[in-house]
C-alpha positions in Angstrom: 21.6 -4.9 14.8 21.4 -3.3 11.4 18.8 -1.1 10.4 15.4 -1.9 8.6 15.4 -1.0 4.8 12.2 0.7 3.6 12.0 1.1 -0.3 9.4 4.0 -1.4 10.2 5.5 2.3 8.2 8.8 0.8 5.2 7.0 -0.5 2.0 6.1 0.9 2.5 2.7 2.5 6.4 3.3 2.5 6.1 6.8 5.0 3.3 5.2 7.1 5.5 1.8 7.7 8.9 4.5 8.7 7.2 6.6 10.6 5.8 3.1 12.8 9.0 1.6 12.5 11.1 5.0 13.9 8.3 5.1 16.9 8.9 1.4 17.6 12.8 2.3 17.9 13.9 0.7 15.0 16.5 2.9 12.6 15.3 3.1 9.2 17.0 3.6 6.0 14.4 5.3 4.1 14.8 4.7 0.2 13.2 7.5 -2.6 13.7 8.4 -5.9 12.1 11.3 -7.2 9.7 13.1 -4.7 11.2 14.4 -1.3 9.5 16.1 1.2 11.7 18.3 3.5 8.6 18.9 6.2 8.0 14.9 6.6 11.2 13.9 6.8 12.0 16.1 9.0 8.8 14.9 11.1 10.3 11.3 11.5 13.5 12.1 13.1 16.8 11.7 13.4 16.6 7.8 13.4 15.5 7.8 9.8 18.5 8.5 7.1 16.5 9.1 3.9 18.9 7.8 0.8 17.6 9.0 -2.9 18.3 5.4 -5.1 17.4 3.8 -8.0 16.7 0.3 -7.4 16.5 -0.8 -10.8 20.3 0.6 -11.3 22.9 -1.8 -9.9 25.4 0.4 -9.0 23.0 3.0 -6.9 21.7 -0.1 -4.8 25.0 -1.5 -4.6 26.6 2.2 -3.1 22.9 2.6 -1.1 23.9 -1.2 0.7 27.5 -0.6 1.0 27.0 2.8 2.9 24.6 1.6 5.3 24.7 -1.4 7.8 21.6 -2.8 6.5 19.5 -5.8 7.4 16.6 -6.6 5.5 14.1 -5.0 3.9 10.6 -4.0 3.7 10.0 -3.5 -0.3 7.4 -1.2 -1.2 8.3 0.8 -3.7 6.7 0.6 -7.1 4.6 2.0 -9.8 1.5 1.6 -7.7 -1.3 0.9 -10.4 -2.1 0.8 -14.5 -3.2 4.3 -14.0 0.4 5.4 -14.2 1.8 2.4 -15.5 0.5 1.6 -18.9 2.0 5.3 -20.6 5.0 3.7 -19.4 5.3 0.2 -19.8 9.5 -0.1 -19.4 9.3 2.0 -16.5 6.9 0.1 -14.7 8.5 -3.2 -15.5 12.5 -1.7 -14.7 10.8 -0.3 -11.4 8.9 -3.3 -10.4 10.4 -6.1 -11.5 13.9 -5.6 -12.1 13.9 -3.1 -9.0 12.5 -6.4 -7.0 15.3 -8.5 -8.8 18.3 -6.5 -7.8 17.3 -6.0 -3.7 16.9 -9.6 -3.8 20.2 -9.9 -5.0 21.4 -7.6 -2.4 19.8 -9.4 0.3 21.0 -12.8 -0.9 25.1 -12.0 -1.3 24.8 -9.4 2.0 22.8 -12.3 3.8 19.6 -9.5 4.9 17.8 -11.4 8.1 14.2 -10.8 6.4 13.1 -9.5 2.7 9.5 -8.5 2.5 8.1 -7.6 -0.8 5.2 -5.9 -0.5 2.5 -7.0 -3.7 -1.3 -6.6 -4.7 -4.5 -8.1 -4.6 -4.9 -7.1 -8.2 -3.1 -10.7 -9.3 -6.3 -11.9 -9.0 -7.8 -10.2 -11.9 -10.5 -13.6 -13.0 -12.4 -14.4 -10.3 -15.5 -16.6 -10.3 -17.7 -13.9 -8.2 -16.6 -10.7 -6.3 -18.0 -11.7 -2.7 -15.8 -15.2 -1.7 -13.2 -14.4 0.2 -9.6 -14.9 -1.6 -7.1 -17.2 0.4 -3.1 -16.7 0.1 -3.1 -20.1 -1.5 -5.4 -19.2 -4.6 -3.6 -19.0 -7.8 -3.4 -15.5 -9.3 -4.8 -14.6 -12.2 -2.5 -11.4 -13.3 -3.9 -9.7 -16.8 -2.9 -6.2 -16.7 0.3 -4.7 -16.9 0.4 -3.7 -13.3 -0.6 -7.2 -12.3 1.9 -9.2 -14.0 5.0 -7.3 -13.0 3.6 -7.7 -9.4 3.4 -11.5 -10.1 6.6 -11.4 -11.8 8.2 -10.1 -8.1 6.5 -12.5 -5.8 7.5 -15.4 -8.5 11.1 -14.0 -7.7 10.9 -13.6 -4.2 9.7 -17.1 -3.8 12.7 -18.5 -5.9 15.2 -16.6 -3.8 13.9 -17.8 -0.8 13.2 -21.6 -1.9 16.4 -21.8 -3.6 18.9 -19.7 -1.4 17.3 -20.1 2.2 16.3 -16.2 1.9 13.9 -15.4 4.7 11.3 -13.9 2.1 7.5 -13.6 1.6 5.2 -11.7 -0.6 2.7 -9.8 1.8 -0.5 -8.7 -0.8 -2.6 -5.7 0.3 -6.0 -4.1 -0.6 -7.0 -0.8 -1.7 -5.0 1.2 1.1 -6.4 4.7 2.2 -5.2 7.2 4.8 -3.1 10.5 5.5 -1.2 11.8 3.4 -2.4 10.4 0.6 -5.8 13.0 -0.7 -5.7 13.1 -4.8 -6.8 16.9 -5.5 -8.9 15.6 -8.5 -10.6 12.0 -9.4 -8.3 9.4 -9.1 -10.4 6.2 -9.7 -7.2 3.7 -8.3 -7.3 5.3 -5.1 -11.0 4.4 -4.7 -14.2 6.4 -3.8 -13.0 7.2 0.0 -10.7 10.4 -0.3 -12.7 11.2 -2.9 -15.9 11.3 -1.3 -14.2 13.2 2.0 -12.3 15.6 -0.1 -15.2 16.8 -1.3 -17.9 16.7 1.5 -15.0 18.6 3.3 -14.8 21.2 0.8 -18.7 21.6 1.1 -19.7 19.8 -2.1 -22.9 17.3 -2.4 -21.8 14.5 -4.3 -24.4 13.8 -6.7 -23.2 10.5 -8.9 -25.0 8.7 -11.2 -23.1 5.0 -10.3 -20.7 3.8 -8.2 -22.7 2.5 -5.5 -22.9 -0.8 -5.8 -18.3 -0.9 -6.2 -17.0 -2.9 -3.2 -13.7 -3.6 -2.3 -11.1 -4.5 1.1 -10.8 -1.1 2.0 -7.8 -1.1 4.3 -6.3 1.9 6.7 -2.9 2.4 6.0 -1.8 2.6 9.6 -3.0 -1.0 10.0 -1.2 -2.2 6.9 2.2 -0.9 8.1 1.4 -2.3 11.4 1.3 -5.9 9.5 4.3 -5.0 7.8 5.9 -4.3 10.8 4.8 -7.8 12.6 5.9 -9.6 9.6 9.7 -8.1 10.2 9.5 -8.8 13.5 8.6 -12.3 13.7 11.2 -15.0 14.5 10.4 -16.4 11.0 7.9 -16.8 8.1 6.1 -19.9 7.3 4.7 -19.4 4.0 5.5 -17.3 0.7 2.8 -15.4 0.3 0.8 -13.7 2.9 -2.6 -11.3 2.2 -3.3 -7.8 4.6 -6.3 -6.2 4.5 -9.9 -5.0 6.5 -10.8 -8.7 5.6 -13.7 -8.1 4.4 -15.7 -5.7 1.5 -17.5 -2.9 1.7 -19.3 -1.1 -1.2 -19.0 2.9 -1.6 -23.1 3.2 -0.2 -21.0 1.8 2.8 -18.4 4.4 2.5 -20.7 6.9 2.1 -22.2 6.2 5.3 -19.1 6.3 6.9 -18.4 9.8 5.3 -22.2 11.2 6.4 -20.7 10.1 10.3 -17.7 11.5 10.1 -18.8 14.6 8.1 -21.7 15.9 9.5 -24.4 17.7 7.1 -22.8 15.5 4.4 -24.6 15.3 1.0 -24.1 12.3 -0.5 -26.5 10.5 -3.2 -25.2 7.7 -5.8 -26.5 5.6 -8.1 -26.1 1.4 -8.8 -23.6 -0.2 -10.6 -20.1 -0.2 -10.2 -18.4 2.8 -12.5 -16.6 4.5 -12.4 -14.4 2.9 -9.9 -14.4 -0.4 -12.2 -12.9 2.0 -15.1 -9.0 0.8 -14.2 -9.9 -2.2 -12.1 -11.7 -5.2 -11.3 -13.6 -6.4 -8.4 -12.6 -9.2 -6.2 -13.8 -11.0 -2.9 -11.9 -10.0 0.1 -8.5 -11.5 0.8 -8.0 -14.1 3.6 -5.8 -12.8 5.8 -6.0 -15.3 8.2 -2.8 -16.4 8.2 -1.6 -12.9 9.4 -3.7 -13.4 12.6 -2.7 -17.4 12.6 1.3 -16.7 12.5 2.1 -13.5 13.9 -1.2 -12.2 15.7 -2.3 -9.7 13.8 -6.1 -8.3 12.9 -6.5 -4.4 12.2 -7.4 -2.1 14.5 -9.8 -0.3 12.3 -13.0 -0.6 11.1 -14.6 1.5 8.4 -16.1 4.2 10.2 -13.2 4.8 12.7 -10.7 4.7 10.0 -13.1 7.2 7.8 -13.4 9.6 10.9 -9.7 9.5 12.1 -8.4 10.3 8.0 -11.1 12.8 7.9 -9.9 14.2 11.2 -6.2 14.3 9.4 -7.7 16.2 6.4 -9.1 18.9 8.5 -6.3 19.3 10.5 -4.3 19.8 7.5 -6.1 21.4 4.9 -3.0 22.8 2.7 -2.4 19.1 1.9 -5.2 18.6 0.1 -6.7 21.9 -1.5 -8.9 22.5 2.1 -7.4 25.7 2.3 -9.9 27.1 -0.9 -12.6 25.9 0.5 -12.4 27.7 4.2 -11.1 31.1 2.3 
């Protein structure tokens, strides 16, 4: 058996979805480009090699797949949102569509078992109301520059599989939270739950004037490499384009809840409407992810409130990783 491919192996879903894989057994290629953390790697093991590559350049994928006995791939590098895409438009189309392009090239002429690309509910961008549930089978509605080079990869992951027989799907996920991932600052893609534990944490009451009524598919990022890892374990894949996620919405009152339980003395007070979380996104209905239960069996584990308490647990235990440190000294 070759070893399991994970592009973006230093990101947020990319670490989470190694560090499962290496404690299923599984050996893991781990793929990065510019950030490298000596102390995580070094937490995962010896059966991860970690391999610095850019995807979008053909010869460094081409030496990254002829020096490792690969066989397939779970794809989730990227330039994550519009946030840090639109100041750099050719960046964010080289990394996330010709990046896609060229593994799925790979995959095809080294004959990979399984090619996972790993997408966004943000295709859907024109939604009739933000409350229905979105199945894998609505058309997307991609506006943004994020959103269409995300389309532009599950239109070619589809091709390569409908044309050449590639075992490939586009899995979409939700508004992912969870260690390590704390943004030392407002960071309005990564949604109001770091935020709001960073700073009750720190001792702040959070006093905002809107934001309450913002909902979204808040989903733990442990459970969303756990769905990643049943997709590359499954004897085969039935349809193109599969959605992961909590499965349903909550709105950041909900969240704040959440953060009052698993931050006791918590001072939290916002306002209606829907800024400023709105500011680099739009809302949508949950997605569907019924035919992740349906195929391979999977639901997460988490809910809202044990998936709040557990990060925040993470966060105190490792304070340096988020600016923690100032506020106990």
């Amino acid at each position: 058996m070759g070893k399991l491919l994970v592009t973006g192996g230093m990101g947020h879903v990319g670490y989470e979805t190694v560090k499962q894989a290496t404690a299923q057994g599984i050996d893991v290629v781990a793929q990065y480009l510019s950030t490298f953390r000596e102390e995580d790697a070094v937490a995962l093991g010896t059966q991860v090699t970690w391999a610095r590559c850019d995807l979008s350049n053909d010869y460094e994928l081409a030496m990254l797949a002829a020096e490792h006995d690969i066989e397939g791939c779970i794809h989730t590098a990227a330039v994550p949102n519009d946030k840090v895409g639109i100041p750099q438009p050719l960046r964010t189309f080289r990394s996330n569509v010709v990046g896609t392009e060229l593994l799925l090239e790979t995959a095809r002429r080294l004959g990979w078992r399984r090619f996972i690309f790993v997408s966004t509910g943000s295709v859907f961008q024109e939604l009739q109301d933000a409350t229905t549930p979105v199945p894998a089978d609505m058309p997307p509605s991609p506006k943004s520059l994020y959103a269409v080079t995300k389309r532009s990869a599950e239109m070619m992951t589809d091709v390569y599989a409908s044309t050449y027989g590639l075992s490939a799907a586009s899995v979409r996920i939700s508004w992912i939270f969870g260690p390590p991932l704390v943004p030392r600052s407002f960071d309005g893609p990564r949604g109001p739950i770091p935020e709001f534990l960073r700073r009750a944490l720190a001792g702040e009451a959070i006093r905002e004037p809107s934001g309450g009524d913002f909902a979204a598919s808040f989903t733990f990022v442990p459970d969303c490499a756990a769905g990643l890892l049943a997709m590359w374990a499954a004897k085969r894949l039935d349809h193109g384009v599969y959605h992961l996620g909590s499965g349903r919405n909550h709105s950041a009152f909900d969240v704040a809840d959440a953060v009052r339980k698993a931050v006791p003395g918590a001072s939290i007070e916002l306002g209606g409407g829907t800024a400023p979380w709105t500011d680099t996104t739009v809302m949508r209905g949950p997605l569907s992810c019924e035919r992740m239960a349906e195929e391979f069996g999977f639901r997460p584990r988490h809910d809202l409130d044990s998936a709040v308490a557990a990060f925040a647990d993470w966060m105190r235990a490792n304070p340096g990783r988020w600016g923690g440190e100032a506020a106990r000294g």
